[in-house]
Steps between C-alpha positions, in 0.01 A plus 500: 500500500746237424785416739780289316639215737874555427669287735396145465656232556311203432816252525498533887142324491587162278504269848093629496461418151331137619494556898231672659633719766334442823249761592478635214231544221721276276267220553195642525522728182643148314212278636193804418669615164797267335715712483720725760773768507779322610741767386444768788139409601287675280122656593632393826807663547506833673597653177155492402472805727665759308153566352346545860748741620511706216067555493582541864745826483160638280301405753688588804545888297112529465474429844741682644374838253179436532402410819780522724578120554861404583519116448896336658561201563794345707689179610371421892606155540787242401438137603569566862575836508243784570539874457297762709306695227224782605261506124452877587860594470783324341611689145630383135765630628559281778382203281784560241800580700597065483516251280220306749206844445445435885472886637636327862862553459618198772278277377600503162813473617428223597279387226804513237720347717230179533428524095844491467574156740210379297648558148822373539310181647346447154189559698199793510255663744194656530334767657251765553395835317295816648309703257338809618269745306520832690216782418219279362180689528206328688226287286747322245383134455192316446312258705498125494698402166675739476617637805835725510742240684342227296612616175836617664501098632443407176770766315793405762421119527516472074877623536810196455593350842258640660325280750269725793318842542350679829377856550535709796516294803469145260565176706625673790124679559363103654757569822262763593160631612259700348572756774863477422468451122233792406653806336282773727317803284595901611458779296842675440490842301166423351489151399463197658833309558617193678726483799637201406523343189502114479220496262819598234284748355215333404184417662221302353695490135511880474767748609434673828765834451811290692818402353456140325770249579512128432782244499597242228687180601721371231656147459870416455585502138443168359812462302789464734848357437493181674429117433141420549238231404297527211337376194559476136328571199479123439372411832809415690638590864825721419716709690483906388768717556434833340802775416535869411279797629261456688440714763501364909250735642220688269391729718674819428412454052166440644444866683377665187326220385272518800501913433391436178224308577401682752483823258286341255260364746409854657487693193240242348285555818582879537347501074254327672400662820482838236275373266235353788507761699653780329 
């Protein structure tokens, strides 16, 4: 597959020809390798992508057709802002009906009206994905190395900008008890189910039959359109001021990223899970 890059325009990155932008991997690809992309970021840039999400629409058909997984993924969070999301039940549709993919119509409201302050500030923001994998089949995983929300750590936390993963109840889990926490065990039609689910779907590195849901945090983009203190090539404090596109809040570009990802990691241990245990 080759995807021609069309639309370049390398003249609105000459200020970073000899600046390091701050936060970046300007400096730390220069200082490990010699060399950089300067002209739009390179192996670094979310462009790199493309690859990801197209393996991922293969991978998200083979598990849809083959095992009845549904992977979506939404925007839940905006800086400050928070939307109300149930994993169980918001749609693609919901997801696509604005510009933000947040499926909770007054916050992303709200959302684009923020971005938009942001933007015309010269300035960005971050924010917070949910990814949910609806239908997975109990016993998908492996123990110890290569446990089911370690590899989907690993897959989300290899994305651009991306700076924090949690599963199920993540961070939030150390406010409670084990009596509070524990997702309780009933049978329902046959099979053992949870009652609640703040294990996100996994338990002990394998899939346990519930929906899996995890959040991604993701940094403001590093490029921004205002002054700010850096370095040069040559070793000298300079000021940076970077022009052209560059987008204020990743988030919404980044919802099929974190799909595609997503995809790929349960179809390699679904290939798996079939050949071990047939």
């Amino acid at each position: 597959m080759v995807v021609a890059n069309t639309d370049q325009r390398p003249e609105a990155y000459k200020e970073m020809k000899d600046k390091y932008r701050p936060s970046h991997a300007d400096y730390t690809y220069d200082a490990k390798y010699g060399v950089r992309a300067w002209p739009g970021g390179g192996r670094t840039s979310a462009r790199e992508t493309i690859g990801r999400v197209a393996a991922g629409a293969v991978a998200k058909k083979i598990l849809k057709e083959q095992f009845g997984v549904t992977v979506l993924c939404c925007v839940q969070q905006v800086q400050k802002i928070i939307a109300e999301i149930n994993p169980d039940h918001f749609t693609l549709k919901q997801v696509e009906s604005n510009i933000m993919r947040c499926p909770d119509k007054k916050a992303s409201e709200k959302m684009i009206r923020h971005v938009d302050r942001v933007r015309k500030a010269g300035d960005s923001v971050g924010g917070v994905l949910l990814g949910v994998a609806r239908g997975v089949p109990v016993g998908w995983g492996e123990p110890v190395f290569d446990r089911l929300e370690a590899d989907l750590a690993k897959a989300m936390v290899s994305l651009p900008a991306s700076k924090g993963f949690e599963i199920g109840s993540g961070f939030g889990g150390v406010a409670l008890k084990g009596s509070e926490h524990n997702d309780a065990f009933r049978m329902r039609r046959g099979k053992v189910r949870t009652t609640t689910n703040r294990s996100g779907g996994v338990q002990g590195g394998i899939s346990n039959g519930e929906t899996i849901y995890f959040r991604v945090a993701f940094k403001p983009t590093a490029t921004i359109l205002q002054s700010q203190d850096t370095v040069s090539r040559l070793g000298k404090n300079v000021k940076l001021k970077a022009r052209g596109r560059h987008d204020p809040c990743v988030l919404p570009r980044a919802v099929p990223m974190v799909e595609a990802m997503t995809a790929l990691v349960l179809v390699d241990h679904a290939l798996r899970h079939r050949g071990q245990c047939g």
